[in-house]
C-alpha positions in Angstrom: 116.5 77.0 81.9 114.0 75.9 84.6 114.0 72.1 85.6 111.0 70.0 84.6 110.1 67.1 86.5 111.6 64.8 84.2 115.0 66.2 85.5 115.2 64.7 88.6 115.6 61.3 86.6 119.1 62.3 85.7 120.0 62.1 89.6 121.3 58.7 91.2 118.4 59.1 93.5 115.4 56.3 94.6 112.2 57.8 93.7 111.4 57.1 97.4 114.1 59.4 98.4 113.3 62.3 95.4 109.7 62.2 96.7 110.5 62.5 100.4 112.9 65.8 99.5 109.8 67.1 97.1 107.3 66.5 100.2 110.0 67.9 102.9 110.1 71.1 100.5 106.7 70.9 100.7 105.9 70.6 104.2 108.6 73.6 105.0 106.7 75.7 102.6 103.3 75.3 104.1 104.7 75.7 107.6 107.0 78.5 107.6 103.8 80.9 105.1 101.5 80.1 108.2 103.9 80.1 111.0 105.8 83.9 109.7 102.0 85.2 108.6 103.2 84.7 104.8 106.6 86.5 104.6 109.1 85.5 101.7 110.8 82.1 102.0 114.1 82.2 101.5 115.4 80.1 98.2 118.3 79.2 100.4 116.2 78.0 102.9 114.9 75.5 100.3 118.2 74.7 99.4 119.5 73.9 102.5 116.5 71.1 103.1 118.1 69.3 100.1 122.1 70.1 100.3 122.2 68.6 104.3 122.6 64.9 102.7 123.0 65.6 99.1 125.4 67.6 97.1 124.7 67.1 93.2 124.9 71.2 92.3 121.6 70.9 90.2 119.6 68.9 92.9 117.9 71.7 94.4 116.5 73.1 91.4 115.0 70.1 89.9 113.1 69.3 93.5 112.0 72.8 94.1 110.8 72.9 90.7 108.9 69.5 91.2 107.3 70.8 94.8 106.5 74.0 92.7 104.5 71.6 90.0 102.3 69.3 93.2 101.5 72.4 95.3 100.1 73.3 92.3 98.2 70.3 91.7 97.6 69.0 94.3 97.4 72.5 96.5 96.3 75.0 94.4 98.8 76.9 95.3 101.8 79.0 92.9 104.7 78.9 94.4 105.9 82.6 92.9 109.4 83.7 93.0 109.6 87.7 94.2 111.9 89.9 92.0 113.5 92.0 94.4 113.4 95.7 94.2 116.4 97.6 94.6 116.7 100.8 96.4 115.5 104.5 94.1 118.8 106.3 95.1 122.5 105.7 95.0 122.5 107.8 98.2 121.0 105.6 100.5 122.0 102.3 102.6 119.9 99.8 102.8 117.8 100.0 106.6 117.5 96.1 106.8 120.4 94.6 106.8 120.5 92.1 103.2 122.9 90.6 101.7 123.1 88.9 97.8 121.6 85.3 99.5 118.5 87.1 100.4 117.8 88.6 96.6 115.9 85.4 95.8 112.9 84.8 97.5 109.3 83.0 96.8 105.5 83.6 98.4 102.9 81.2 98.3 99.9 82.7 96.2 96.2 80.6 95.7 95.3 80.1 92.3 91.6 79.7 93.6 89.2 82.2 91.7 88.5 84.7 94.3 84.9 83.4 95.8 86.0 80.4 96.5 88.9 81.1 98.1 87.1 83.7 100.2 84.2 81.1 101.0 86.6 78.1 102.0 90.1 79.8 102.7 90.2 83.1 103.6 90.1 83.8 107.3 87.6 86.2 108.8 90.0 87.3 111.7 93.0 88.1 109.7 90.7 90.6 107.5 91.4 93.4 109.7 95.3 92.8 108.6 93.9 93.0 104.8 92.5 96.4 105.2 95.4 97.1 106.7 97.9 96.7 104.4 96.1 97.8 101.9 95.4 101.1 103.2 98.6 101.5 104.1 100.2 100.6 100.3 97.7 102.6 98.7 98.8 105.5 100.7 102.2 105.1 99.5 100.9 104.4 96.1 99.2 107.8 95.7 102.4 109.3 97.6 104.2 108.3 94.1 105.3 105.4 95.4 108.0 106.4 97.8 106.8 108.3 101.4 109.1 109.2 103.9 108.8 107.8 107.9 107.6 111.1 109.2 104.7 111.3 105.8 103.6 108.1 106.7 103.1 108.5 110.4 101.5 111.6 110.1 98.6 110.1 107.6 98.2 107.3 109.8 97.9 109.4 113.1 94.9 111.0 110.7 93.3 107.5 110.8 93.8 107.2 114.6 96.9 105.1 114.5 99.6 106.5 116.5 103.3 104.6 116.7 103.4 104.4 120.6 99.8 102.6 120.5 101.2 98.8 121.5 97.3 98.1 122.3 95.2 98.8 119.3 92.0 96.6 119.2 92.4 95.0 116.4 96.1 95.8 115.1 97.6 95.5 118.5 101.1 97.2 118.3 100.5 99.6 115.0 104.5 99.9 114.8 105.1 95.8 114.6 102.2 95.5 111.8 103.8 98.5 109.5 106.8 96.5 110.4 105.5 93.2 109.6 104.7 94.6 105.9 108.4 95.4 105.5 109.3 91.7 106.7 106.4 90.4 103.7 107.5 92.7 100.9 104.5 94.8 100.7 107.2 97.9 101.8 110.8 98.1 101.4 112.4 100.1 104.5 115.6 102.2 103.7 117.2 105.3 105.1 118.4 108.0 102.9 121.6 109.9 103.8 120.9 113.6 103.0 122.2 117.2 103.8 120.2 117.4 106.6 121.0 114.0 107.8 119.0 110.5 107.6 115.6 109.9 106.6 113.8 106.9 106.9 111.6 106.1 103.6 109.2 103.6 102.7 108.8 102.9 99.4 106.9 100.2 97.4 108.3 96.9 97.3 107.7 94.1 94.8 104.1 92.4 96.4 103.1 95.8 96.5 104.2 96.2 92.5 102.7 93.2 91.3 100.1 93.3 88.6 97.3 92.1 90.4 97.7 94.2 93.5 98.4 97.3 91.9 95.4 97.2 89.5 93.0 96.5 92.5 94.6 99.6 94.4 94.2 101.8 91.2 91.0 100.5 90.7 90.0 100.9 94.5 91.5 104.4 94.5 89.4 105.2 91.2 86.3 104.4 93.3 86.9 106.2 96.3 87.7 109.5 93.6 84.5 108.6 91.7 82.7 108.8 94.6 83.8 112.2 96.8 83.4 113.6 92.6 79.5 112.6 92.9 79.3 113.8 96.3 80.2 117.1 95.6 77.8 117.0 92.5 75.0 116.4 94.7 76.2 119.2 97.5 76.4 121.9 94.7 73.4 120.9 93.1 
C-alpha cells in the first residue's frame, strides 16, 4: 500500500525535521531532471537522502510519497515511477550494466495542459533534442519495436546523421545523443548473442511505451502516411 501523508505522523519525527527531508527530496529531484537533461532518478537515490540520519524501514516511503503529493501542488509536476522493461530474449545480456537496485526508477512529467507548458516552460533551444528523439523512437516503432545497431545507423545516415559526426550543428556528437536516449529510457540498449556472434539491438524502452507517447507517434506516423497517400493521388491524377 502506498503511504499517504498522514503516515509520516506515525514517525518520532518534528514536523520541522519531516518537512526538511520532504523539501531535500524535493530539491534533489528538481536538480538532478535539469542537471542529467531528465534521465530516471534512482528510487535509491531518494532513499539514501533520508536513510543518512534516519533508519525507521518505512521512512523513505512515506517522505517520497509526501514530496510526490507538493511537487504536485505546489509544482505541477507528477513525480511518475518507470516500470522497467526487461530484455525480449532469453539469449541476450544486458549491454548496460544493471543490477536489481536500478529496476525502480521515477521521471518528472508536467501536468500542465500542453499550451501552457509550451508558452511558459518549454525551452526553444532544447526543441531540436524533441525532434530528435522522436524521430528516432518512431523509427524503432515502425521497425516493430526492436531495430538492430547496424538498422538504425543505416536509417539515420539516410537523414544525414553519421556516428563519427562529433560536430553536428545542432546535435553535436550524434552518437552521445542516441546515447543519451538510452541513459533517459526512451531506448533500452542490449546485445544479443547469436550464431553469427553479438548484435547490438535497440529496442523500445518504457518512456517510449507509455500511453501518451506512443499514441502521439502512431498518430504522427498516421499523418505522415495520410499525407504521401494524397500525394500520390494528386500525381496520378
Amino acid at each position: 500500500m502506498s503511504a499517504s501523508g498522514e503516515d509520516l505522523s506515525q514517525f518520532d519525527i518534528s514536523d520541522e525535521e519531516k518537512d526538511r527531508l520532504v523539501a531535500e527530496v524535493i530539491r534533489y529531484i528538481l536538480f538532478k531532471t535539469y542537471q542529467s537533461s531528465g534521465c530516471p532518478i534512482k528510487r535509491d537515490e531518494l532513499t539514501q537522502i533520508i536513510t543518512k540520519n534516519y533508519r525507521q524501514r518505512a521512512l523513505p516511503a512515506a517522505v517520497i510519497d509526501k514530496a510526490r503529493e507538493k511537487l504536485a501542488v505546489t509544482f505541477g509536476y507528477e513525480l511518475k515511477e518507470l516500470q522497467r522493461t526487461r530484455p525480449s530474449t532469453k539469449t541476450q545480456t544486458r549491454y548496460s550494466q544493471q543490477s536489481a537496485a536500478d529496476m525502480r526508477s521515477y521521471i518528472v512529467v508536467s501536468q500542465l495542459p500542453a499550451d501552457v507548458y509550451k508558452k511558459y516552460v518549454e525551452d526553444i533551444y532544447t526543441a531540436h533534442l524533441t525532434g530528435f528523439t522522436f524521430v528516432i523512437v518512431s523509427i524503432v516503432h515502425l521497425a516493430g519495436g526492436k531495430i538492430s545497431e547496424e538498422n538504425l545507423w543505416h536509417h539515420m545516415r539516410r537523414m544525414g546523421l553519421h556516428e563519427t559526426d562529433e560536430n553536428h550543428p545542432a546535435l553535436g556528437s550524434v552518437k552521445v545523443s542516441l546515447e543519451a536516449l538510452v541513459q533517459q529510457r526512451y531506448l533500452q540498449k542490449d546485445k544479443v548473442n547469436g550464431p553469427e556472434g553479438n548484435t547490438v539491438m535497440y529496442e523500445l524502452a518504457e518512456r517510449a511505451l507509455d500511453g501518451e507517447v506512443s499514441n502521439k507517434i502512431k498518430e504522427y506516423i498516421t499523418q505522415i502516411v495520410n499525407k504521401e497517400i494524397g500525394t500520390v493521388e494528386v500525381d496520378d491524377d
